[in-house]
C-alpha positions as CSV (number, residue, x, y, z in Angstrom):
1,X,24.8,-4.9,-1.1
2,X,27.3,-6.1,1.6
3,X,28.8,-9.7,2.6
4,X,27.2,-9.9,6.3
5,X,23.9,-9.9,7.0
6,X,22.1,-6.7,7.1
7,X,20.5,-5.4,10.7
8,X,17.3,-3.5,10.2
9,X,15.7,-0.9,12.3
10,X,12.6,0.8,12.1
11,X,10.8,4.4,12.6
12,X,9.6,7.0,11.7
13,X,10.7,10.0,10.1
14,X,11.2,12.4,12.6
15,X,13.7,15.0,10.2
16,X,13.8,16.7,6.8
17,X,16.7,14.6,6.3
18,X,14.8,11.4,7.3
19,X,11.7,12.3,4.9
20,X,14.5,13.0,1.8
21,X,15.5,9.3,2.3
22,X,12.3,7.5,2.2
23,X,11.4,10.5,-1.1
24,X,14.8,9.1,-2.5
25,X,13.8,5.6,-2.2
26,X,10.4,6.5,-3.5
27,X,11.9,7.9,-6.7
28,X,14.5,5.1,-7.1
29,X,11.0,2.8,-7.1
30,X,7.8,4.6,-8.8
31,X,10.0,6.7,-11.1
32,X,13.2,5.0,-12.4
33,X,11.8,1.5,-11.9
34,X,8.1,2.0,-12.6
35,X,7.8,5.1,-15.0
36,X,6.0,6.9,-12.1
37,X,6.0,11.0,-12.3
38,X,3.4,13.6,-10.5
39,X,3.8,17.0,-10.5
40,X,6.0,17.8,-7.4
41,X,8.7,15.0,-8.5
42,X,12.1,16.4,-8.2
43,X,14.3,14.5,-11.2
44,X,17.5,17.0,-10.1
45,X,17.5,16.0,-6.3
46,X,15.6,12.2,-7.0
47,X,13.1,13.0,-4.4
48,X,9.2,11.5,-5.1
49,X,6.8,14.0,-3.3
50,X,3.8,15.6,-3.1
51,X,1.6,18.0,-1.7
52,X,0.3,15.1,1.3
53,X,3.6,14.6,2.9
54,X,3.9,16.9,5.5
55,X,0.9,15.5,6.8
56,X,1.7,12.0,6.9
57,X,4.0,10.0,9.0
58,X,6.6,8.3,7.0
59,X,7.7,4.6,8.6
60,X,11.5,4.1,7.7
61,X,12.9,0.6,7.6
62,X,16.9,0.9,7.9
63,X,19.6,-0.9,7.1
64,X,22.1,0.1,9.7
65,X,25.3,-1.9,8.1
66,X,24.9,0.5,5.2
67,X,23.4,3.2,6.7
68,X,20.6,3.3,3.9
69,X,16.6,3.7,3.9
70,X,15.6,0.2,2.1
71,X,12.1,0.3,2.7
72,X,9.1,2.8,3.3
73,X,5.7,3.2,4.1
74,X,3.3,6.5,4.1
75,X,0.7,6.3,7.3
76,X,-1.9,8.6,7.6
77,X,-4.4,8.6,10.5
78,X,-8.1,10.1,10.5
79,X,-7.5,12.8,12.7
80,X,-4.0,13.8,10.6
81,X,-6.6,13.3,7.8
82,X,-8.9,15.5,9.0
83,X,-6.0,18.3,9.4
84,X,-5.4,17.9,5.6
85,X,-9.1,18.0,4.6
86,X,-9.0,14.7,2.8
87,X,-7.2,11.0,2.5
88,X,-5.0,10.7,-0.2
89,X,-7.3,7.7,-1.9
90,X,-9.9,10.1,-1.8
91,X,-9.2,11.5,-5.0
92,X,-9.7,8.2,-6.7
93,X,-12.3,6.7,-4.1
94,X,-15.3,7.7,-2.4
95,X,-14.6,7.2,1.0
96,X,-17.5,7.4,2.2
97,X,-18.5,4.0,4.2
98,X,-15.1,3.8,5.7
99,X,-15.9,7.5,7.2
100,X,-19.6,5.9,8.2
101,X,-18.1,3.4,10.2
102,X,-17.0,5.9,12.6
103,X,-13.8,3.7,13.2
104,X,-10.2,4.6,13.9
105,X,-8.8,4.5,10.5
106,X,-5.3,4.7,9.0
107,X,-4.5,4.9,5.5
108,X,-1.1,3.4,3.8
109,X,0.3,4.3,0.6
110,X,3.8,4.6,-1.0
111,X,4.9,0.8,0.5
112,X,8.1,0.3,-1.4
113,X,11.5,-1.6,-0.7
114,X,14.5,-1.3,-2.6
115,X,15.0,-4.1,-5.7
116,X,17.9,-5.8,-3.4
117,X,15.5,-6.6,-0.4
118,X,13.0,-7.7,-1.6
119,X,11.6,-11.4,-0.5
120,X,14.0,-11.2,2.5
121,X,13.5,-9.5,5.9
122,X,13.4,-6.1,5.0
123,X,9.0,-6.6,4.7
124,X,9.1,-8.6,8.2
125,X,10.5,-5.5,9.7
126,X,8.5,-3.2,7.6
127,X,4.8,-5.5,8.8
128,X,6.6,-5.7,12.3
129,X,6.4,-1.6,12.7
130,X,3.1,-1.3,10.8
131,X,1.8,-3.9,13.4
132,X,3.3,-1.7,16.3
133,X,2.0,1.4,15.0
134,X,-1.6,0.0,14.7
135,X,-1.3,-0.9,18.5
136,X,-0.1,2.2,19.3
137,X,-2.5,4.6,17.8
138,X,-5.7,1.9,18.5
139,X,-6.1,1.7,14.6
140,X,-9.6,-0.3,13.6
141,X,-9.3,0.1,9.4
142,X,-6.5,0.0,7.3
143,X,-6.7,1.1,4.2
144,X,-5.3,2.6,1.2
145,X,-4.8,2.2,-2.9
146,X,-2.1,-0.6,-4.1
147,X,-1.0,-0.7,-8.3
148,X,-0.7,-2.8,-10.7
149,X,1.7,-1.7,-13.2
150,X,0.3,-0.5,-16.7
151,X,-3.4,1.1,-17.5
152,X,-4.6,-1.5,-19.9
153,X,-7.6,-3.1,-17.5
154,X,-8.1,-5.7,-19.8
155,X,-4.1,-6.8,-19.5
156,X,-5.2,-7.4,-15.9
157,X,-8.2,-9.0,-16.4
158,X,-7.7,-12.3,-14.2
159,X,-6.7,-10.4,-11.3
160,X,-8.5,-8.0,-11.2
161,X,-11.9,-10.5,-11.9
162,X,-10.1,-12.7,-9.0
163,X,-10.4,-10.1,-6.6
164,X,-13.7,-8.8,-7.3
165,X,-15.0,-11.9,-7.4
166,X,-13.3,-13.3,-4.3
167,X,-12.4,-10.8,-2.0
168,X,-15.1,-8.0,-2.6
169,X,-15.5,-5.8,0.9
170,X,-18.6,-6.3,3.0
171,X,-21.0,-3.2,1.9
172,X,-20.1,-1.0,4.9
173,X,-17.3,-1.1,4.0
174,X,-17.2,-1.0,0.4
175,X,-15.8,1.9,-1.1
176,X,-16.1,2.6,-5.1
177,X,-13.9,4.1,-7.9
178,X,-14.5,7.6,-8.7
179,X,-13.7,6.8,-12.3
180,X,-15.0,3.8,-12.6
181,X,-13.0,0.8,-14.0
182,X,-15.0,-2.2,-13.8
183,X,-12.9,-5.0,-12.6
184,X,-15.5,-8.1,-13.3
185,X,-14.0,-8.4,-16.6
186,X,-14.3,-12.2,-17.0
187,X,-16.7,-14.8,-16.3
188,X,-16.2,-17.6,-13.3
189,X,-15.7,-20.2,-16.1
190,X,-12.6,-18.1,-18.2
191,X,-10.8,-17.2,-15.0
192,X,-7.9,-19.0,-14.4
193,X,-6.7,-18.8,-10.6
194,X,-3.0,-19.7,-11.0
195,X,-2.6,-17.2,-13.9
196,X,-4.8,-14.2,-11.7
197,X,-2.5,-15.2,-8.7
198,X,0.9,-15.1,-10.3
199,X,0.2,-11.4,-11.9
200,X,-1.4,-10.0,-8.7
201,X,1.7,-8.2,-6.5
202,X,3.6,-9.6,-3.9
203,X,1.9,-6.9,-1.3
204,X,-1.8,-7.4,-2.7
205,X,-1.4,-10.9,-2.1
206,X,-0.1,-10.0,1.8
207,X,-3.0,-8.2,2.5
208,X,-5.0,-11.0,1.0
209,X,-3.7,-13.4,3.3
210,X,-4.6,-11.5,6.2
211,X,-8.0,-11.4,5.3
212,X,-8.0,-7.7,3.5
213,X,-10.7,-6.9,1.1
214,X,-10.8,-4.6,-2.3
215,X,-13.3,-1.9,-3.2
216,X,-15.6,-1.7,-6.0
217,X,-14.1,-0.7,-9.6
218,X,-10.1,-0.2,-10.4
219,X,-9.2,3.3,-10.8
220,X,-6.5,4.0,-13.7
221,X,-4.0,6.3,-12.8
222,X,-2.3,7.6,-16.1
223,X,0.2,9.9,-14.2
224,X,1.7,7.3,-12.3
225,X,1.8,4.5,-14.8
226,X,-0.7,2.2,-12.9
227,X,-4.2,0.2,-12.1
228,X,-5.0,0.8,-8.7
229,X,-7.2,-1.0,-6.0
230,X,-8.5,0.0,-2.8
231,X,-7.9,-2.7,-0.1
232,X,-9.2,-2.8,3.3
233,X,-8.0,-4.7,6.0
234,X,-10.8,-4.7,9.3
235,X,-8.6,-5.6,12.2
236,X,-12.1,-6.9,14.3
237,X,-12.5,-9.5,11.0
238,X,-8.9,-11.1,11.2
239,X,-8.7,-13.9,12.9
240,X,-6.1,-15.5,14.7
241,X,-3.8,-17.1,12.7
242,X,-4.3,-14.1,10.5
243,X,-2.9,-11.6,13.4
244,X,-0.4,-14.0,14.6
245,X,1.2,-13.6,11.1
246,X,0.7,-9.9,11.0
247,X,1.9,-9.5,14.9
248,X,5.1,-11.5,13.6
249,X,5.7,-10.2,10.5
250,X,6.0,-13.3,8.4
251,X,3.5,-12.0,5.3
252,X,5.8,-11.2,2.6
């Protein structure tokens, strides 16, 4: 880190060189920090990849006093989707109602920053772009799968009971686990809220507080060292003060 305060910038990749960065940051996060690995993960060069990359578009958050990619985030639209042949959740969820809905959809995955901005502005700028590129592209459904580290279910049990029991998607939009991992694992009178709370992550909770939902069942995804969720965020459901702290960027 430096002494003065850092200037951020955002966008998206638009270079090999640009998509390397935001792999490199990936790798520094889901494999060194996390225990991550997948079979295209490149330990010689640190790059994080996979076969869906090319077909996403990868949002860049830059700090230009260093020079460094500090934070990323994988977007994936239905009709880049339909280029692919499939979403990237898809092989943990069935999609199915959110392809139903006949909506404009975008799906987010790989949201990381690096260890030294986190909490501070780095996630502003990161929410402010994500909120621009909605806009942009007339986006109706956001979607896509966010971890909890480990695959012990039962280690999770108050969060994951929190959020099935509180924040369960409306059935039309309600997708379900392919392999699933129930995530009602306690009854309303064992769950403590403060505990379920304080061992759900930092971006669950964000999309919480704009209003997002979860999908039916966890998925546990042994590869990359996690418990996984589907949230759903229905832009036409937020309501105001929800988008006015999405539009700003203040969720953290």
């Amino acid at each position: 880190m430096h002494d003065g305060a850092p200037q951020f910038s955002v966008k998206i990749a638009e270079s090999d060189e640009d998509l390397k960065a935001a792999q490199a940051l990936r790798y520094e996060v889901f494999v060194r920090e996390l225990g991550g690995g997948g079979a295209m993960v490149d330990h010689d060069a640190g790059l994080e990849q996979d076969k869906f990359d090319p077909y996403f578009d990868h949002m860049l958050v830059r700090d230009d006093t260093l020079g460094e990619v500090v934070g990323v985030y994988r977007l994936l639209r239905g009709d880049q989707a339909e280029q692919l042949g499939q979403f990237y959740s898809e092989d943990e969820y069935d999609l199915e109602p959110l392809r139903r809905s006949g909506r404009r959809l975008l799906e987010l995955g790989r949201s990381c920053l690096h260890r030294d901005y986190r909490g501070g502005m780095a996630m502003f700028h990161l929410w402010n772009g994500l909120a621009a590129y909605v806009a942009e592209h007339q986006i109706e459904v956001l979607f896509g799968v966010a971890s909890f580290h480990g695959t012990d279910p039962e280690a999770l049990a108050h969060p994951l009971t929190m959020l099935h029991q509180n924040h369960l998607a409306p059935e039309e939009l309600r997708v379900r686990s392919k392999v699933y991992q129930p995530m009602d694992l306690l009854a309303p009178d064992q769950l403590e809220r403060r505990r379920a709370m304080l061992e759900t992550p930092a971006l669950i909770k964000a999309y919480l507080r704009l209003g997002g939902f979860v999908g039916e069942g966890a998925y546990v995804d042994h590869a990359f060292n996690t418990t996984d969720v589907c949230l759903i965020l229905d832009t036409a459901r937020m309501n105001d003060r929800q988008r006015r702290i999405y539009t700003q960027g203040t969720a953290r």
